[in-house]
NUDREN-682926 format. One record per residue: residue number from 0; residue in three letters; x, y, z of N, C-alpha, C in turn. Coordinates in steps of 0.001 Angstrom, whole numbers, plus 500000, padded with zeros to 6 digits. Layout:
<atoms>
seq;type;neast;nnorth;nup;caeast;canorth;caup;ceast;cnorth;cup
NUM;ALA;X;Y;Z;X;Y;Z;X;Y;Z
...
</atoms>
This chain:
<atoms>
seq;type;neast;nnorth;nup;caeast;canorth;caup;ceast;cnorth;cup
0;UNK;979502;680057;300967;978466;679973;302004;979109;680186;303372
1;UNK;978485;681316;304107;979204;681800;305133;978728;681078;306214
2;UNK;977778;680902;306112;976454;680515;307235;975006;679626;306946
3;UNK;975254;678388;307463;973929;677402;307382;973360;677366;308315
4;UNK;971703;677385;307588;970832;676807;309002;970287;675647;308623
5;UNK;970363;674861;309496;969637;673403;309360;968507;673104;310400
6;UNK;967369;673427;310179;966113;673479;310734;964870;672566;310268
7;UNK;964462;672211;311347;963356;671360;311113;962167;671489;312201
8;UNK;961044;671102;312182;960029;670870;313225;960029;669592;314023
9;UNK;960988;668652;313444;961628;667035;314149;962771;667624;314814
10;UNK;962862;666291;315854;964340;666573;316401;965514;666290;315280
11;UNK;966033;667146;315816;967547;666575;314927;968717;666298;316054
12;UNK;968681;667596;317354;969715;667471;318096;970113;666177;319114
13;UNK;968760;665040;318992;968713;664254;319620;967715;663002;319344
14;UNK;967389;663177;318341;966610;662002;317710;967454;660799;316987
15;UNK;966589;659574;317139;967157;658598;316542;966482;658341;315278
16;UNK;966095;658688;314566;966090;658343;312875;966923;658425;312345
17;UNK;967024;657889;311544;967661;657389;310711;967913;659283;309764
18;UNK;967277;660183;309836;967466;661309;308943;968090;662353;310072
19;UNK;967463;661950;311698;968386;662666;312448;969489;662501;312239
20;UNK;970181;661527;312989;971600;660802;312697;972270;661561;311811
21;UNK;971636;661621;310443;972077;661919;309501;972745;663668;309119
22;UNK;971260;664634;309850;971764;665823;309285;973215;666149;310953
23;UNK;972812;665453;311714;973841;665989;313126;975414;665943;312672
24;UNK;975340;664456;311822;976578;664597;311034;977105;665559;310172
25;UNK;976109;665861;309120;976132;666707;308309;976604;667974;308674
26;UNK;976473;668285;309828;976505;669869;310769;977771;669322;310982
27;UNK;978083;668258;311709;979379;668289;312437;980293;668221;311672
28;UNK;980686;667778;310419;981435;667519;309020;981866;668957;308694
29;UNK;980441;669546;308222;980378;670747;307933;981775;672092;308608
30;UNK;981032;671743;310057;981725;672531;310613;983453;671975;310694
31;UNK;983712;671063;311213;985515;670412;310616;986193;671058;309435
32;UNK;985102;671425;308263;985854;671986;307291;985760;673659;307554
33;UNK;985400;674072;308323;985258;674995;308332;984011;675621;308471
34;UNK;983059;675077;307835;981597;676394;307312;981091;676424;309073
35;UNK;980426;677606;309231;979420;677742;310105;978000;676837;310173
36;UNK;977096;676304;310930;976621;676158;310908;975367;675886;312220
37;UNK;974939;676367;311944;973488;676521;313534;972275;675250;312721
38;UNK;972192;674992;313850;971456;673255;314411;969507;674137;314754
39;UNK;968719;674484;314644;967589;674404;315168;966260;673821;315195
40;UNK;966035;672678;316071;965223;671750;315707;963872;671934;316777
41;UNK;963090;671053;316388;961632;671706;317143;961136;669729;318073
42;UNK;960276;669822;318558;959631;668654;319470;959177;667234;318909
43;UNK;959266;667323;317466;958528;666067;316676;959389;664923;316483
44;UNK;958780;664007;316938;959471;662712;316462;958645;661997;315177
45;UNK;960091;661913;314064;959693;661112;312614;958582;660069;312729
46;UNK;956756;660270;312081;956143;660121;311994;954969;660223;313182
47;UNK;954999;661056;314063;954161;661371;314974;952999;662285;314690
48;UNK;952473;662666;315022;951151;663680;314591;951424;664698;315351
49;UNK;950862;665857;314959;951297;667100;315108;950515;668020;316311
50;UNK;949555;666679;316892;948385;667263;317922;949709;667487;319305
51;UNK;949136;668267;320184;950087;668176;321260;951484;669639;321080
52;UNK;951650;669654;320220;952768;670311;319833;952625;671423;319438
53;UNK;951733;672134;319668;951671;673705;318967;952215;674741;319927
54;UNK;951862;674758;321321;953249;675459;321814;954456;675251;321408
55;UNK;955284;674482;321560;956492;674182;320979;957021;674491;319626
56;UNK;956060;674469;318848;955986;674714;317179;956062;676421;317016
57;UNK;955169;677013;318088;955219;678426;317837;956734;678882;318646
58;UNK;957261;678290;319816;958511;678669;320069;959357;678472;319431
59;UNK;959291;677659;318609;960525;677334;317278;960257;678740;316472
60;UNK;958879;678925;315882;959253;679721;314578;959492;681091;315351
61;UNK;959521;681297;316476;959812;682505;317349;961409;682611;317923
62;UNK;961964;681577;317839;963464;681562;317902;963972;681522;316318
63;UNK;963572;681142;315397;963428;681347;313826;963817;683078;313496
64;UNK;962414;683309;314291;962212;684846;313927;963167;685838;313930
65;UNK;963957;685521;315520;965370;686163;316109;966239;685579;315426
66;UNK;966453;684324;315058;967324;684440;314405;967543;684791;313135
67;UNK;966783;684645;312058;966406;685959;310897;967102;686995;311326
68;UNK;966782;687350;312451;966339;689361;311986;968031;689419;312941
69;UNK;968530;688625;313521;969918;688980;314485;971198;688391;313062
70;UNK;970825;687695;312862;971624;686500;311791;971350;685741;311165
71;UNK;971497;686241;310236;970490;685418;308755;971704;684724;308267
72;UNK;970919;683797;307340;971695;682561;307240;971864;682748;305539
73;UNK;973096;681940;304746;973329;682559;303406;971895;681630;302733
74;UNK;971766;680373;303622;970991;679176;302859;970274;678382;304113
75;UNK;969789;677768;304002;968867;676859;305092;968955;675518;304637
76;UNK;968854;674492;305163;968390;672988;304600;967123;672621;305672
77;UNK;966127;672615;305298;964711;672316;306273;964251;671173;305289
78;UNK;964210;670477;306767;963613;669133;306540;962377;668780;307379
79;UNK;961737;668072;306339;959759;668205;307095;959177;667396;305784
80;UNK;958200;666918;305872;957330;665937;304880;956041;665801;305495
81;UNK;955203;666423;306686;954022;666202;307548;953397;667501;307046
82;UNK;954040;668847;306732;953189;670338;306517;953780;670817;307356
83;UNK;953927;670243;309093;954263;671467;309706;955276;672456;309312
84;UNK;956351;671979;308671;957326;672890;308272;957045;674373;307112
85;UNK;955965;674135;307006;955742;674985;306051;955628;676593;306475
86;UNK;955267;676275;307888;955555;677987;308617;956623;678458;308562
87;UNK;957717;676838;308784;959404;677636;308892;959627;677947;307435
88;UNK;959192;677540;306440;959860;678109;305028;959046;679304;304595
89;UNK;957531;679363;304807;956996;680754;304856;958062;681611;305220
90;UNK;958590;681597;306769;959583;682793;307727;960642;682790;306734
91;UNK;961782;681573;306130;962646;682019;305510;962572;682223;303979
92;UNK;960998;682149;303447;960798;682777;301834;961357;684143;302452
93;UNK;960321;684508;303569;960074;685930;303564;961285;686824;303770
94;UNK;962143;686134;304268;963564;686488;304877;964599;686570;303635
95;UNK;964247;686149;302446;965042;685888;301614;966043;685241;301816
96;UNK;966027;684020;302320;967017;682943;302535;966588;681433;301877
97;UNK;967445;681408;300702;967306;680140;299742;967089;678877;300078
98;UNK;965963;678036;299715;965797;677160;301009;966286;675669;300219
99;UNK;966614;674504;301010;966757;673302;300570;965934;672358;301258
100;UNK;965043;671857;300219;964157;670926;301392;964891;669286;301341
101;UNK;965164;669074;302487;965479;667573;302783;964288;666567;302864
102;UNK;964083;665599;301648;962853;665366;301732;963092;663561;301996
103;UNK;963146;662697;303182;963403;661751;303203;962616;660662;303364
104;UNK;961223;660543;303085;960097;660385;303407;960022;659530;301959
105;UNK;959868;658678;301203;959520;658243;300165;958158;657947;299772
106;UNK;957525;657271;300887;956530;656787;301166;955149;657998;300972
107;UNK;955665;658934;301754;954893;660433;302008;954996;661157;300438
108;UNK;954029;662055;300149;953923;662576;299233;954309;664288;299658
109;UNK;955162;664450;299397;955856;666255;299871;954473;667172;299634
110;UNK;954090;668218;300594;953214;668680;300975;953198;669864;299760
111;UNK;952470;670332;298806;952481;671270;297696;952880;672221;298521
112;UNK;952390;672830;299418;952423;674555;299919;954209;675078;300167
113;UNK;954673;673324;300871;956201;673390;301165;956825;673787;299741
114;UNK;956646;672715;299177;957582;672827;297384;957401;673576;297037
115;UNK;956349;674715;297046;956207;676105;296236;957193;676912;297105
116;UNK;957589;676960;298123;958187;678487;298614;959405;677566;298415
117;UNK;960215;676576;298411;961518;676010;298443;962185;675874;296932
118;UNK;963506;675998;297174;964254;676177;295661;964964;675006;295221
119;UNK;965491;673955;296340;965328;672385;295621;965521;671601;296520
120;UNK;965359;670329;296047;965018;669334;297022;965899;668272;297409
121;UNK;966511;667642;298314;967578;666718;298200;966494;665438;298179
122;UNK;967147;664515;298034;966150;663084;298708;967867;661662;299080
123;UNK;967213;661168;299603;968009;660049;300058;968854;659109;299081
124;UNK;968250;658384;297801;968373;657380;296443;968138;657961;295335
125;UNK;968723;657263;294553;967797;657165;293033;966416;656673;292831
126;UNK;966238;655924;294041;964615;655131;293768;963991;656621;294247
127;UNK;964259;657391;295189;963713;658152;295740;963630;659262;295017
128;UNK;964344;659577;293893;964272;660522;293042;963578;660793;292077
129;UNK;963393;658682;291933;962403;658893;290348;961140;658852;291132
130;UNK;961109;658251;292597;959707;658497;292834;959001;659848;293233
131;UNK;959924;660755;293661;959593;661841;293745;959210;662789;292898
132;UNK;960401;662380;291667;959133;663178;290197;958239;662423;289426
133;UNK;957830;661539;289663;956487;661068;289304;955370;661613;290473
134;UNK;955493;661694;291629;954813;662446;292146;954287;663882;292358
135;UNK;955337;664313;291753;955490;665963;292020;955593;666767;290314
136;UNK;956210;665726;289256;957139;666430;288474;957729;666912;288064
137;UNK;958564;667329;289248;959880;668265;289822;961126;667042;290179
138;UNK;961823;667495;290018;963606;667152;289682;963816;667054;291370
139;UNK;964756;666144;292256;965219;666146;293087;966109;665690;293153
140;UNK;967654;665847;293774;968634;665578;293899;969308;664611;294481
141;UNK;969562;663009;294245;969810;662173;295122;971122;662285;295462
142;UNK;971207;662205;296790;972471;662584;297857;972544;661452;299157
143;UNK;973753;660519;298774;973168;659831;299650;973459;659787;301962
144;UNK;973061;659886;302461;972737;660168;303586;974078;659653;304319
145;UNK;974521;660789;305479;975789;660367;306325;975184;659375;307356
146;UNK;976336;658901;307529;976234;657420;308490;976910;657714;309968
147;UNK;976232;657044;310434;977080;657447;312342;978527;656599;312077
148;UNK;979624;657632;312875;981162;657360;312553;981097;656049;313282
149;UNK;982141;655651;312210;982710;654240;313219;984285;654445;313163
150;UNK;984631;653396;314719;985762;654085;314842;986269;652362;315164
151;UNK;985881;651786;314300;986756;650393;313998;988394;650664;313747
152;UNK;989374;650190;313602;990605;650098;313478;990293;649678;311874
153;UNK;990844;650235;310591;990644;650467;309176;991146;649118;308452
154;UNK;990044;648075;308171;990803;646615;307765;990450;645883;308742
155;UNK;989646;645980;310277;989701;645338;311483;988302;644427;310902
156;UNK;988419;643182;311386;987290;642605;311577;986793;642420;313097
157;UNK;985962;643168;313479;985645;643208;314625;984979;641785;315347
158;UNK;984810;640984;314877;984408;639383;315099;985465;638492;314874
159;UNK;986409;639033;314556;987780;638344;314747;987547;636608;314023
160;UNK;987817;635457;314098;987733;634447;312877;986483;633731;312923
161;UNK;986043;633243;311691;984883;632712;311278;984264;632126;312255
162;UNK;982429;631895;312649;982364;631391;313531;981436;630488;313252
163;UNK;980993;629297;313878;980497;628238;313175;978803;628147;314432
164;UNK;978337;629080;314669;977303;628971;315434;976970;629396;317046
165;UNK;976440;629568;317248;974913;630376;317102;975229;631446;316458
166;UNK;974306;631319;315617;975114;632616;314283;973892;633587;315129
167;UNK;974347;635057;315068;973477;636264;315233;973018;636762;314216
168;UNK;971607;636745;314243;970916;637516;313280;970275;638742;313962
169;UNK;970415;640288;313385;970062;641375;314210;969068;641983;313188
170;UNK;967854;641937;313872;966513;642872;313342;966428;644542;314125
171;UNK;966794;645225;313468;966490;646599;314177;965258;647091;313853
172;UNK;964847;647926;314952;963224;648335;314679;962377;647571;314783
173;UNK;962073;646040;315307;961318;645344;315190;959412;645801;314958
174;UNK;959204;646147;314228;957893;646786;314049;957577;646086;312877
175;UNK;955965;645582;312385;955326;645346;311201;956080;646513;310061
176;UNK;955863;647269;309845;956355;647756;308638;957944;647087;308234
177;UNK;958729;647214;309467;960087;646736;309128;960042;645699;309146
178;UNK;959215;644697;308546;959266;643613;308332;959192;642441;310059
179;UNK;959007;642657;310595;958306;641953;312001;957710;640535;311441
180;UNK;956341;640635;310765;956056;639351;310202;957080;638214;308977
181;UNK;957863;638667;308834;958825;637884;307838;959741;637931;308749
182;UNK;960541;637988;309460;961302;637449;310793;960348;636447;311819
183;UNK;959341;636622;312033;958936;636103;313118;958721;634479;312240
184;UNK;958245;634424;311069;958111;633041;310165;959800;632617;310183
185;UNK;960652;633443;310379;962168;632764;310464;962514;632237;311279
186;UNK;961779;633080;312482;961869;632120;314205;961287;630671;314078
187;UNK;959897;631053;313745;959077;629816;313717;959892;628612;312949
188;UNK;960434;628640;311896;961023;628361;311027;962459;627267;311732
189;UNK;962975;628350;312001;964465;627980;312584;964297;627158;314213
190;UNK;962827;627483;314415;962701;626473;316232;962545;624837;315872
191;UNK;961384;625140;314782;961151;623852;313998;962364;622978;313836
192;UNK;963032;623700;312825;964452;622908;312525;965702;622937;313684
193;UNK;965795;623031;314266;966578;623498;315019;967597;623505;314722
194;UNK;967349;625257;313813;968780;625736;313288;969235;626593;314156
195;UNK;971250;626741;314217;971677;627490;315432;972020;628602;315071
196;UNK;970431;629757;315125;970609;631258;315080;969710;631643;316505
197;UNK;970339;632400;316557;970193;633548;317705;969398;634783;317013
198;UNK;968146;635236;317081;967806;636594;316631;968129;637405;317763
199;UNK;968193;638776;317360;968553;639617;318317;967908;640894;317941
200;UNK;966222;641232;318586;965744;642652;317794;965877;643445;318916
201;UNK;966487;644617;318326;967074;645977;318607;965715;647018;318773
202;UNK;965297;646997;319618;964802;648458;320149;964544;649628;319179
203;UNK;963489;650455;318852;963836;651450;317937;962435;651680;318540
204;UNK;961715;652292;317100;960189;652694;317459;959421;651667;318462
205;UNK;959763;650435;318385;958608;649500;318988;959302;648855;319644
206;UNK;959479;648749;321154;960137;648093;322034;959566;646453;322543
207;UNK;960664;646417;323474;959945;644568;323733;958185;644988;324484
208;UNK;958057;646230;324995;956049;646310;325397;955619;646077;324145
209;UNK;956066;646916;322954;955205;646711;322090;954793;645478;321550
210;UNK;956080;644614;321241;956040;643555;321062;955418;642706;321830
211;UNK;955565;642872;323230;954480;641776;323845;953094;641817;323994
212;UNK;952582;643468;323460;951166;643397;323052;950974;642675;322106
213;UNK;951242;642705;321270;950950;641447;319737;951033;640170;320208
214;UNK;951568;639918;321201;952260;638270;321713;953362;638008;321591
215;UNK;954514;638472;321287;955776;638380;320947;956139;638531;322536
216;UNK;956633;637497;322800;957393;637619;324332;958982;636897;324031
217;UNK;959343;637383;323867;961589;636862;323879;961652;635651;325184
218;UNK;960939;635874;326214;961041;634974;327309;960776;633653;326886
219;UNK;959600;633516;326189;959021;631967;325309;959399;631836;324504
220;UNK;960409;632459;323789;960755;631813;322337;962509;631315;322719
221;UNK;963203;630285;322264;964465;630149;322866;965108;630483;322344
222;UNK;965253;631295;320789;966324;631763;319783;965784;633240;319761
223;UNK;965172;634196;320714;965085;635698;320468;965084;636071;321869
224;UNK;966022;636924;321652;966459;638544;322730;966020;639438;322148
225;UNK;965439;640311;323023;965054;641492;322564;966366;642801;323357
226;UNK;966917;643932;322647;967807;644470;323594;966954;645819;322992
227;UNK;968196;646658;323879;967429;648304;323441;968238;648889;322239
228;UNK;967947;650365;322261;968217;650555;321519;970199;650956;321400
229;UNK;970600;651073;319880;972126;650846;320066;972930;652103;319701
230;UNK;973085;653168;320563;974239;654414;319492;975541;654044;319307
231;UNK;975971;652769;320001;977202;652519;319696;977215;651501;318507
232;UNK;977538;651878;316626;977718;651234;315786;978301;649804;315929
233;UNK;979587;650548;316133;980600;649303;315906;980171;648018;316956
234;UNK;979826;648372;318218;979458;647340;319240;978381;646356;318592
235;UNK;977274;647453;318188;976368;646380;317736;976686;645592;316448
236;UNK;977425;646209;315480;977626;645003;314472;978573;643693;314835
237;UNK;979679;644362;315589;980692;643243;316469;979977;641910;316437
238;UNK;978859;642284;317110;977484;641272;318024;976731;640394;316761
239;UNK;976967;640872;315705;976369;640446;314671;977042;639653;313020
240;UNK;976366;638813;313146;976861;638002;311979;976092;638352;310318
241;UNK;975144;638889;310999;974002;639002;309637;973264;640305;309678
242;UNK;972963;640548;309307;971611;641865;309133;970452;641171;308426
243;UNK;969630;641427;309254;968209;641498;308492;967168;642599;308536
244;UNK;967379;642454;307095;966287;644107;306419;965051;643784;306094
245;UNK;964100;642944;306384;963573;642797;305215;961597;643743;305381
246;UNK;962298;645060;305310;961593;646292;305346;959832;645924;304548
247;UNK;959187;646216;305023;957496;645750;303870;957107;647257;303003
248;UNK;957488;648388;303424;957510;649768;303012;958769;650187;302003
249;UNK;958168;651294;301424;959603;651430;300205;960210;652417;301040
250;UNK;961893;651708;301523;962492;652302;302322;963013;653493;301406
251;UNK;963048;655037;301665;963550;655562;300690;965154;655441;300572
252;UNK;965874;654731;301459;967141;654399;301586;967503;653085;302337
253;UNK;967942;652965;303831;968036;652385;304387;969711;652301;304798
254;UNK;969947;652751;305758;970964;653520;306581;971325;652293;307430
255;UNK;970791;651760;308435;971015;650133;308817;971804;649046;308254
256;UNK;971227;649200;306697;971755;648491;305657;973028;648861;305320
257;UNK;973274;650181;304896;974604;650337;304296;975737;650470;305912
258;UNK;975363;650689;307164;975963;650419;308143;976434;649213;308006
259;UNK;975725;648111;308190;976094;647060;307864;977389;646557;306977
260;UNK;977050;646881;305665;977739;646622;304622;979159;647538;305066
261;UNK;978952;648228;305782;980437;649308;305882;981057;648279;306789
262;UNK;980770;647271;307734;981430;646703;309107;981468;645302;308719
263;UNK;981319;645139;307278;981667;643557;306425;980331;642838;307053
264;UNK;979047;643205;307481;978350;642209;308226;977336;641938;306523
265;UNK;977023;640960;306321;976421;640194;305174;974797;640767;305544
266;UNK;974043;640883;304587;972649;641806;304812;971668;640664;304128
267;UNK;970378;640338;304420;969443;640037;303653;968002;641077;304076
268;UNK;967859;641729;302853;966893;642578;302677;965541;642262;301372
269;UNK;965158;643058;301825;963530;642786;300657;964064;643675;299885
270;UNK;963773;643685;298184;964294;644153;297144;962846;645360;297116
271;UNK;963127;646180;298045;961862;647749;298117;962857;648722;298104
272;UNK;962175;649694;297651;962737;651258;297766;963798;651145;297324
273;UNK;964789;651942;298816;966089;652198;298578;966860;651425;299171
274;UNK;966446;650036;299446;967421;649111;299925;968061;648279;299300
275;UNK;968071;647977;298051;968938;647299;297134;970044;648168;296875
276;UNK;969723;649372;296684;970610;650392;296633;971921;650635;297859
277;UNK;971162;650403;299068;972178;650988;300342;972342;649651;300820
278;UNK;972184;647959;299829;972926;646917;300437;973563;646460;298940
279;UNK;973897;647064;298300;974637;647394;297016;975239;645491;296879
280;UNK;976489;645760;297411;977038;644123;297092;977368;643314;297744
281;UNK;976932;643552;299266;977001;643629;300376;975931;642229;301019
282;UNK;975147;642300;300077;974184;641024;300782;972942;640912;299607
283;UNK;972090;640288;299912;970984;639909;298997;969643;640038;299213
284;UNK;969173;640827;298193;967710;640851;298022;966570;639849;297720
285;UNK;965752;639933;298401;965160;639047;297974;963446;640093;297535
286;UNK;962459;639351;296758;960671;639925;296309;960686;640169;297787
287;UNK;959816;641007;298728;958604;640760;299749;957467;640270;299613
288;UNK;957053;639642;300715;956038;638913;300218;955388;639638;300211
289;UNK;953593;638519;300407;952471;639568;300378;951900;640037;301497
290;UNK;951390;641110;301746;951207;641746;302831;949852;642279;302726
291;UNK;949254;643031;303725;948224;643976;303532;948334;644981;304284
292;UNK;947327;645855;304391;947801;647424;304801;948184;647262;306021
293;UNK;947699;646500;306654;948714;646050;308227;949584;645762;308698
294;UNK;949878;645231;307431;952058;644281;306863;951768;642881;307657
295;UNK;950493;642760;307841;950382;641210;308260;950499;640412;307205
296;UNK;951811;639450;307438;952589;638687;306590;951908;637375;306098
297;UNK;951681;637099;304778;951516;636034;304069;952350;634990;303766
298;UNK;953401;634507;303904;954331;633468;303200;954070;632384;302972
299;UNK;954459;631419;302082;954200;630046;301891;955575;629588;301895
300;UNK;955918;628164;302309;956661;627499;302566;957605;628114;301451
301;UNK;957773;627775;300278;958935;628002;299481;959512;629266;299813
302;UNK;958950;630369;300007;959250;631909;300257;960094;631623;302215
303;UNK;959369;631072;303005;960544;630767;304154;961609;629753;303860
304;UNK;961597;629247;302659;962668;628512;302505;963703;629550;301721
305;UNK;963406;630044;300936;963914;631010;300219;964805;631900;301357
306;UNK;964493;632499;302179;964704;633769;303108;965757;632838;303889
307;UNK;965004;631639;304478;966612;630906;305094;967486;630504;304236
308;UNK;967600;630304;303202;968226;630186;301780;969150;631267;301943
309;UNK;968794;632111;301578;969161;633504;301558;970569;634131;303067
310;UNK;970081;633224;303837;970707;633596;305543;971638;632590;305117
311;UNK;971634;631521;304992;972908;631012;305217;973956;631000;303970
312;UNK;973252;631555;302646;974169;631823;301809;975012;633217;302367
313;UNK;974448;633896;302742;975221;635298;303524;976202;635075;304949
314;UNK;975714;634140;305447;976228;633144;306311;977723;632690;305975
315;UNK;977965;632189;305031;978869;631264;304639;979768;632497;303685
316;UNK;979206;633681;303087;980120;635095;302536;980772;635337;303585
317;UNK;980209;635617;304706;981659;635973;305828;981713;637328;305909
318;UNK;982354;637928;306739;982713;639206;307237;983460;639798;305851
319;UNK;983383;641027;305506;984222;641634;304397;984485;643021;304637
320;UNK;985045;643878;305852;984682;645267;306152;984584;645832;304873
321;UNK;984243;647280;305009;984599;648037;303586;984724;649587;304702
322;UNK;985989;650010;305163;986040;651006;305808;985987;652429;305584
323;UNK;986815;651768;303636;986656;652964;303208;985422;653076;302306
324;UNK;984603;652629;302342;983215;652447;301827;982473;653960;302684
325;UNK;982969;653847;303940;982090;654903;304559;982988;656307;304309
326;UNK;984533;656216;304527;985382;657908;304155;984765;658343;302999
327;UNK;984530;657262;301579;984231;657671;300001;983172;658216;300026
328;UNK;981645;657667;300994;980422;658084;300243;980129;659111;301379
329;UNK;981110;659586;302872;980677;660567;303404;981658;661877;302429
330;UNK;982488;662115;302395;983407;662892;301455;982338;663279;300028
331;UNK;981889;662606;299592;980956;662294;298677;979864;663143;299056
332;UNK;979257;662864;299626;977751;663310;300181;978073;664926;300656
333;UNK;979449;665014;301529;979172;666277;301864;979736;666911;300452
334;UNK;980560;666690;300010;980814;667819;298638;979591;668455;298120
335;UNK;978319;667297;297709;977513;667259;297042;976277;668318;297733
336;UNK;976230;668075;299018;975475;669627;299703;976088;670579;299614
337;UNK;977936;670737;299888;978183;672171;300275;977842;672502;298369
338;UNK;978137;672074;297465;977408;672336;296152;975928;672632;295678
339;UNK;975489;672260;296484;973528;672265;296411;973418;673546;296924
340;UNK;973893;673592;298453;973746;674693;299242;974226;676325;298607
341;UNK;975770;675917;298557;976041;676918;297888;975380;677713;296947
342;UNK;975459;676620;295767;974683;677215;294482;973412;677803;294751
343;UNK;972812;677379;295817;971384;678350;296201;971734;679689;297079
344;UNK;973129;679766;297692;973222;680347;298655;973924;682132;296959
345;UNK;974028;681425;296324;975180;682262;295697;973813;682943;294069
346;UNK;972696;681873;294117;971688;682379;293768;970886;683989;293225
</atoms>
């Protein structure tokens, strides 16, 4: 493979998802070993609607176009799960350039018109694989997703010796789907008792406005900060004693999680999707509760006892880096595309 294009109708060159992150690496890896590879991404941010954006959408498949017809690519990896992408794989059926759809969306059901012109599919897990051919009945390839570098010292515990309180607990994304209502019963929980944790939710889709529309104000509660958002890895796990996942949606992976687990920080997650998977041995799952289509949270006492159960048994595991946890499964991951790619490219 002489030449990749990695194209989408989402940002990639500057987005924070969790699948951005992911392919920027992928390009930059790529290129270290050598292969070529061109970046072209379009105006959408992961799960937005597509109103607003049709100028922009037609200047993409018009820089698409030139690049086709100036320099065609041996293979493509286009990633999309909304439809819009389906113009860009129309342009490269027509171009005869072998396509790979990056499909990271678990939740979403892959758009038929896309899967017919594309020749195979990566996905994030194994959960994500079997759910994808029960949906589709097509085969997809689980590959699991690059992680933003960390540049810890190899063996370093960045929290340096055990610490006996205000333990940090870090919620990223604070939003209902990512579990918002099963943290906020931990606050309530932990003010009651006055246990010494510190929450700390991280900025992502739903910032401290959002949060203070619902009523969530960090100012009135005495154990939550709200901060922004974090590109520096290692800083933010430093800051952190715990991870909390506990996602209400079937994560088709969960990238947060296995961050975590790479910087020794102890995880408690909801046993959905692909997060048992990407908090492997690293921390503990627990059922989610019950929810409704709103993810407005149900719990009963035993289930918040359970979840603080759960925190201070992870609590008391302690820091464990795993540095080379992240060299194995990025080395890993990229073999496993330039193989996908190839084999379509050589097609």
């Amino acid at each position: 493979m002489k030449h990749l294009l990695v194209v989408s109708v989402h940002r990639i060159s500057t987005g924070q998802s969790g699948e951005a992150i992911h392919l920027r690496q992928l390009a930059a890896t790529l290129r270290t070993t050598g292969e070529r590879v061109t970046v072209l991404d379009g105006p959408m941010d992961p799960g937005a609607a597509g109103s607003g954006h049709g100028a922009a959408l037609r200047s993409l498949a018009g820089s698409l176009d030139r690049l086709l017809h100036q320099d065609r690519p041996d293979a493509a990896l286009l990633w999309g799960h909304l439809g819009e992408e389906t113009v860009l794989a129309q342009r490269l059926r027509a171009a005869g350039v072998p396509i790979v759809l990056e499909h990271p969306a678990a939740d979403l059901r892959p758009v038929a018109q896309t899967l017919r012109l594309v020749d195979e599919v990566v996905v994030p897990s194994r959960f994500a694989r079997d759910l994808f051919l029960g949906q589709t009945g097509r085969n997809a390839r689980p590959i699991e997703p690059l992680l933003r570098p960390c540049s810890c010292a190899p063996g370093a515990d960045p929290a340096g010796s055990a610490r006996s309180g205000p333990y940090r607990l870090t919620f990223v994304n604070p939003e209902p789907a990512k579990g918002l209502g099963v943290v906020m019963h931990l606050v309530a929980a932990a003010i009651r008792a006055n246990l010494p944790f510190r929450f700390r939710f991280v900025e992502g889709r739903w910032t401290a406005a959002d949060l203070a529309a619902e009523g969530i104000i960090a100012a009135e509660l005495p154990c939550v900060e709200v901060v922004g958002y974090r590109a520096d890895v290692c800083s933010l796990y430093a800051e952190t004693d715990l991870l909390l996942a506990p996602s209400l949606w079937r994560e088709s992976f969960g990238m947060i999680a296995r961050e975590a687990v790479v910087h020794g920080v102890p995880v408690v997650a909801t046993r959905t999707g692909g997060l048992p998977e990407a908090v492997g041995h690293g921390g503990i799952c627990l059922d989610p509760p019950e929810c409704g289509d709103d993810y407005l949270v149900r719990m009963t006492g035993d289930e918040v006892r359970a979840w603080l159960s759960a925190v201070v048994d992870g609590l008391r595991r302690g820091r464990r880096p795993q540095p080379e946890l992240l060299s194995r499964a990025t080395a890993e991951s990229v073999q496993s595309y330039r193989e996908v790619l190839s084999g379509r490219a050589a097609a």
